[in-house]
C-alpha positions in Angstrom: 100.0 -187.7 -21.9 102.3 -187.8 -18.5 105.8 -187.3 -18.4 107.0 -189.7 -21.5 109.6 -190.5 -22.9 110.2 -191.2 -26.5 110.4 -194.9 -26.1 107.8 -195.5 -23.4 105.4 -193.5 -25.9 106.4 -195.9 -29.0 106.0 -198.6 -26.4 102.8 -197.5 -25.6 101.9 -197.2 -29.1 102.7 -200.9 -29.7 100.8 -202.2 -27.3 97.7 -200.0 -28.4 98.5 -201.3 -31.9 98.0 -204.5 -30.6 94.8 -204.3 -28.8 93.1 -202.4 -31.7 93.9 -205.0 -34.4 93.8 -208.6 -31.8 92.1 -207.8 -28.5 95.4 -208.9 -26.8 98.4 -207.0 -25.6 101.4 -207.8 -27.4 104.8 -210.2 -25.5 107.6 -208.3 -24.1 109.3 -210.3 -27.1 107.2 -208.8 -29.4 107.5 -205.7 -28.0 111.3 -205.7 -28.2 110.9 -206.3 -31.9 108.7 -203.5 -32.9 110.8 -201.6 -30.8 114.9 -202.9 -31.8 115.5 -203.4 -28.4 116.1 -206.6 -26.1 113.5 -208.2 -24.2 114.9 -206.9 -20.9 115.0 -203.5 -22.4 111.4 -203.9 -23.3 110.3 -205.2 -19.9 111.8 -201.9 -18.2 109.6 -199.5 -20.3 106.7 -201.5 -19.8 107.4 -201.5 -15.9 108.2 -197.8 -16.4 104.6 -197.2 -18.0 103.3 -199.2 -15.1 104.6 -197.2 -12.3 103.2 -194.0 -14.3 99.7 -195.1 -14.7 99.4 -196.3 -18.7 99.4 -199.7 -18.2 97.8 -202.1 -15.2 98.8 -205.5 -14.4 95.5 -208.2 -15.7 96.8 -211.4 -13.8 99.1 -213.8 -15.7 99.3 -214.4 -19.5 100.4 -213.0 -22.8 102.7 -210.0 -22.4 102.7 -210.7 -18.5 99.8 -210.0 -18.1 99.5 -206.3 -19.1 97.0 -204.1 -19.6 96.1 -200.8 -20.9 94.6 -198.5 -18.3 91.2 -197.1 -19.4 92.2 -193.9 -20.1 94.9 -194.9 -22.3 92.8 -197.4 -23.8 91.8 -197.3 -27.9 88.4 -195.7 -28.9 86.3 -197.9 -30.8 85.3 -197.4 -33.9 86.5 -195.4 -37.2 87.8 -191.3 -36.3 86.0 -188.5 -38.0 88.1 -186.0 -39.7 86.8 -182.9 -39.1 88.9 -179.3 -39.9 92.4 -180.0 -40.6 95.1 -178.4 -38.7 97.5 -176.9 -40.4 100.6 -179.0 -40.9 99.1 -181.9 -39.3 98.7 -185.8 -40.4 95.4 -185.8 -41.5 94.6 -188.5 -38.4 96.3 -186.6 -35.9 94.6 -186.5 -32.9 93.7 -182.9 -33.1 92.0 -183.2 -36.4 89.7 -186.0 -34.8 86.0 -185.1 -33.5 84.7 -188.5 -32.4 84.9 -192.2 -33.4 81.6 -194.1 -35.1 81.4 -197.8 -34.8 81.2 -199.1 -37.9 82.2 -202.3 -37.6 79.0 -203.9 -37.4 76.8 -202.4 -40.2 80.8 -203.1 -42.7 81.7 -206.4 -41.3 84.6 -205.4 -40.1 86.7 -206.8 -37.6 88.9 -204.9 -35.1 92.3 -204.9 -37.4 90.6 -204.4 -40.4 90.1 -200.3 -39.5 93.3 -199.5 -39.2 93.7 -197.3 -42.7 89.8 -196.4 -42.4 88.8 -192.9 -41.3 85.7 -190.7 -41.7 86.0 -187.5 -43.4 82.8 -184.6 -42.7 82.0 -183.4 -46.2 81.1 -179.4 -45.8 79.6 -178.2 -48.8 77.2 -179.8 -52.2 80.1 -179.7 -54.7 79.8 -183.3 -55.2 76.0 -184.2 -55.1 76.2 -185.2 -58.7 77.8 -188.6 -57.0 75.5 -188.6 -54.1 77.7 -187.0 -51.5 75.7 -184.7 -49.4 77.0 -181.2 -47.3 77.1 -182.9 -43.4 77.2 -186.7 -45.0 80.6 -188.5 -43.3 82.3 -190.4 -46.3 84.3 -193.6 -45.6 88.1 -193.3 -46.8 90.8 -195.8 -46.9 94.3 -194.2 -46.4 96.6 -194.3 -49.2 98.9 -192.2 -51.1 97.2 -192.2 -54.7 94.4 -193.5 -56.5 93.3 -194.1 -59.4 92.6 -191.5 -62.6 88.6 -190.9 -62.1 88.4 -191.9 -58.6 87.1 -190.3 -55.7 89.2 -189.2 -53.4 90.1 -187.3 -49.8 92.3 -184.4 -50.9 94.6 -182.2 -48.3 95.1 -178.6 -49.9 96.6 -176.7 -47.4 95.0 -177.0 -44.3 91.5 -177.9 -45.7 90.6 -181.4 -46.9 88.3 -181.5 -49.5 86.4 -184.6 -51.3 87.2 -184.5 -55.4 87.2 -186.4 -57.9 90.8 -187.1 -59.2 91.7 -186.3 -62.6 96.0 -186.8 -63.8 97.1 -183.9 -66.2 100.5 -183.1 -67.1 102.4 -181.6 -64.2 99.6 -182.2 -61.5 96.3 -183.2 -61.0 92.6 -182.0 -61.9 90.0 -182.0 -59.1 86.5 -182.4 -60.3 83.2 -181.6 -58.3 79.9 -183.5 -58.9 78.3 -180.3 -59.1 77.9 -177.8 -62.5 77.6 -174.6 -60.3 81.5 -175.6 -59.6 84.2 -175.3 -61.5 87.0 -178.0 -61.5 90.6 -177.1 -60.0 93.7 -177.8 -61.6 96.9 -178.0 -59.2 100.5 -178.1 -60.2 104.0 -179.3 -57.8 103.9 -175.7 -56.2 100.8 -176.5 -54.1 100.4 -177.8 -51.1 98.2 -181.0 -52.3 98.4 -184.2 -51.2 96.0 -187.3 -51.6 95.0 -188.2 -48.0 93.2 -191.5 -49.2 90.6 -193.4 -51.5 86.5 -192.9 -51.1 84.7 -195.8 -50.2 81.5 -195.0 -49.4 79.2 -192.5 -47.9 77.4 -192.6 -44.6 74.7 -190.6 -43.6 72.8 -190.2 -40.2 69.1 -189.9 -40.4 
């Protein structure tokens, strides 16, 4: 991304926020609100992000009329996971291979992909629940589930796809698979839940 500064980046942000969930870039006023800022303070990085490339001028209208430029513009569709880097939000754009458009085969509209993300499953330790090595499942980001769900796991710097089990003093990850044995992880690892399994997807 060109030479941005912290604001003009969250500014940025906003306005990609905006197009991804209404089609519409957001008012300067609206802007200034996300951001804690005036309106004339919000107007400046938006004329700042202008004279840099990110954003275009689309006539007159909401938010003045701005626009994104294409290269700055949101993908469509829902990210894939692939390999998690170490360290790294589990959607951070490193982690991302490409974006499938899902929206028509779900019924889903453009805000309602916000917490989705698609996960490549690597390995058959849970074809017992019809998950297949290569399949893509469909995960809603959230920071637990429930006991016995399926879920997208962070260990580390690998994300796995378990079934989630709550003992004392951690959690019990279950395959779908008898040639694998279930893990049991305590406090001391590095083991977070990255979100809930909705469904699997698989390209034919």
């Amino acid at each position: 991304m060109r030479d941005l500064t912290d604001k003009q980046r969250r500014v940025l942000e906003i306005i990609r926020r905006s197009v991804r969930r209404t089609g519409e870039s957001p008012t300067y006023r609206e802007i200034a609100r996300v951001l804690g800022v005036d309106v004339r303070a919000a107007y400046q990085h938006v004329r700042a992000l202008e004279r840099k490339g990110c954003l275009e001028r689309a006539g007159r209208g909401k938010g003045g009329g701005i626009r994104l430029a294409p290269e700055y513009e949101p993908p469509v569709g829902v990210p894939v996971v692939g390999r998690v880097a170490a360290g790294t939000p589990i959607l951070a754009e490193e982690n991302i291979e490409e974006h499938v458009d899902l929206e028509r085969e779900f019924g889903l509209g453009p805000g309602d992909i916000d917490d989705l993300f698609l996960l490549r499953v690597r390995g058959d330790s849970m074809t017992g629940a019809g998950i297949l090595d290569g399949d893509l499942v469909l995960v809603r980001r959230q920071p637990t589930v429930r006991d016995g769900e399926i879920a997208a796991i962070v260990i580390g710097d690998e994300a796995t796809v378990k079934r989630v089990r709550f003992v004392p003093g951690g959690v019990r990850l279950e395959p779908a698979n008898p040639r694998y044995e279930p893990m049991v992880l305590g406090g001391e690892d590095s083991v977070s839940i990255a979100g809930k399994v909705l469904a699997a997807v698989r390209r034919v």
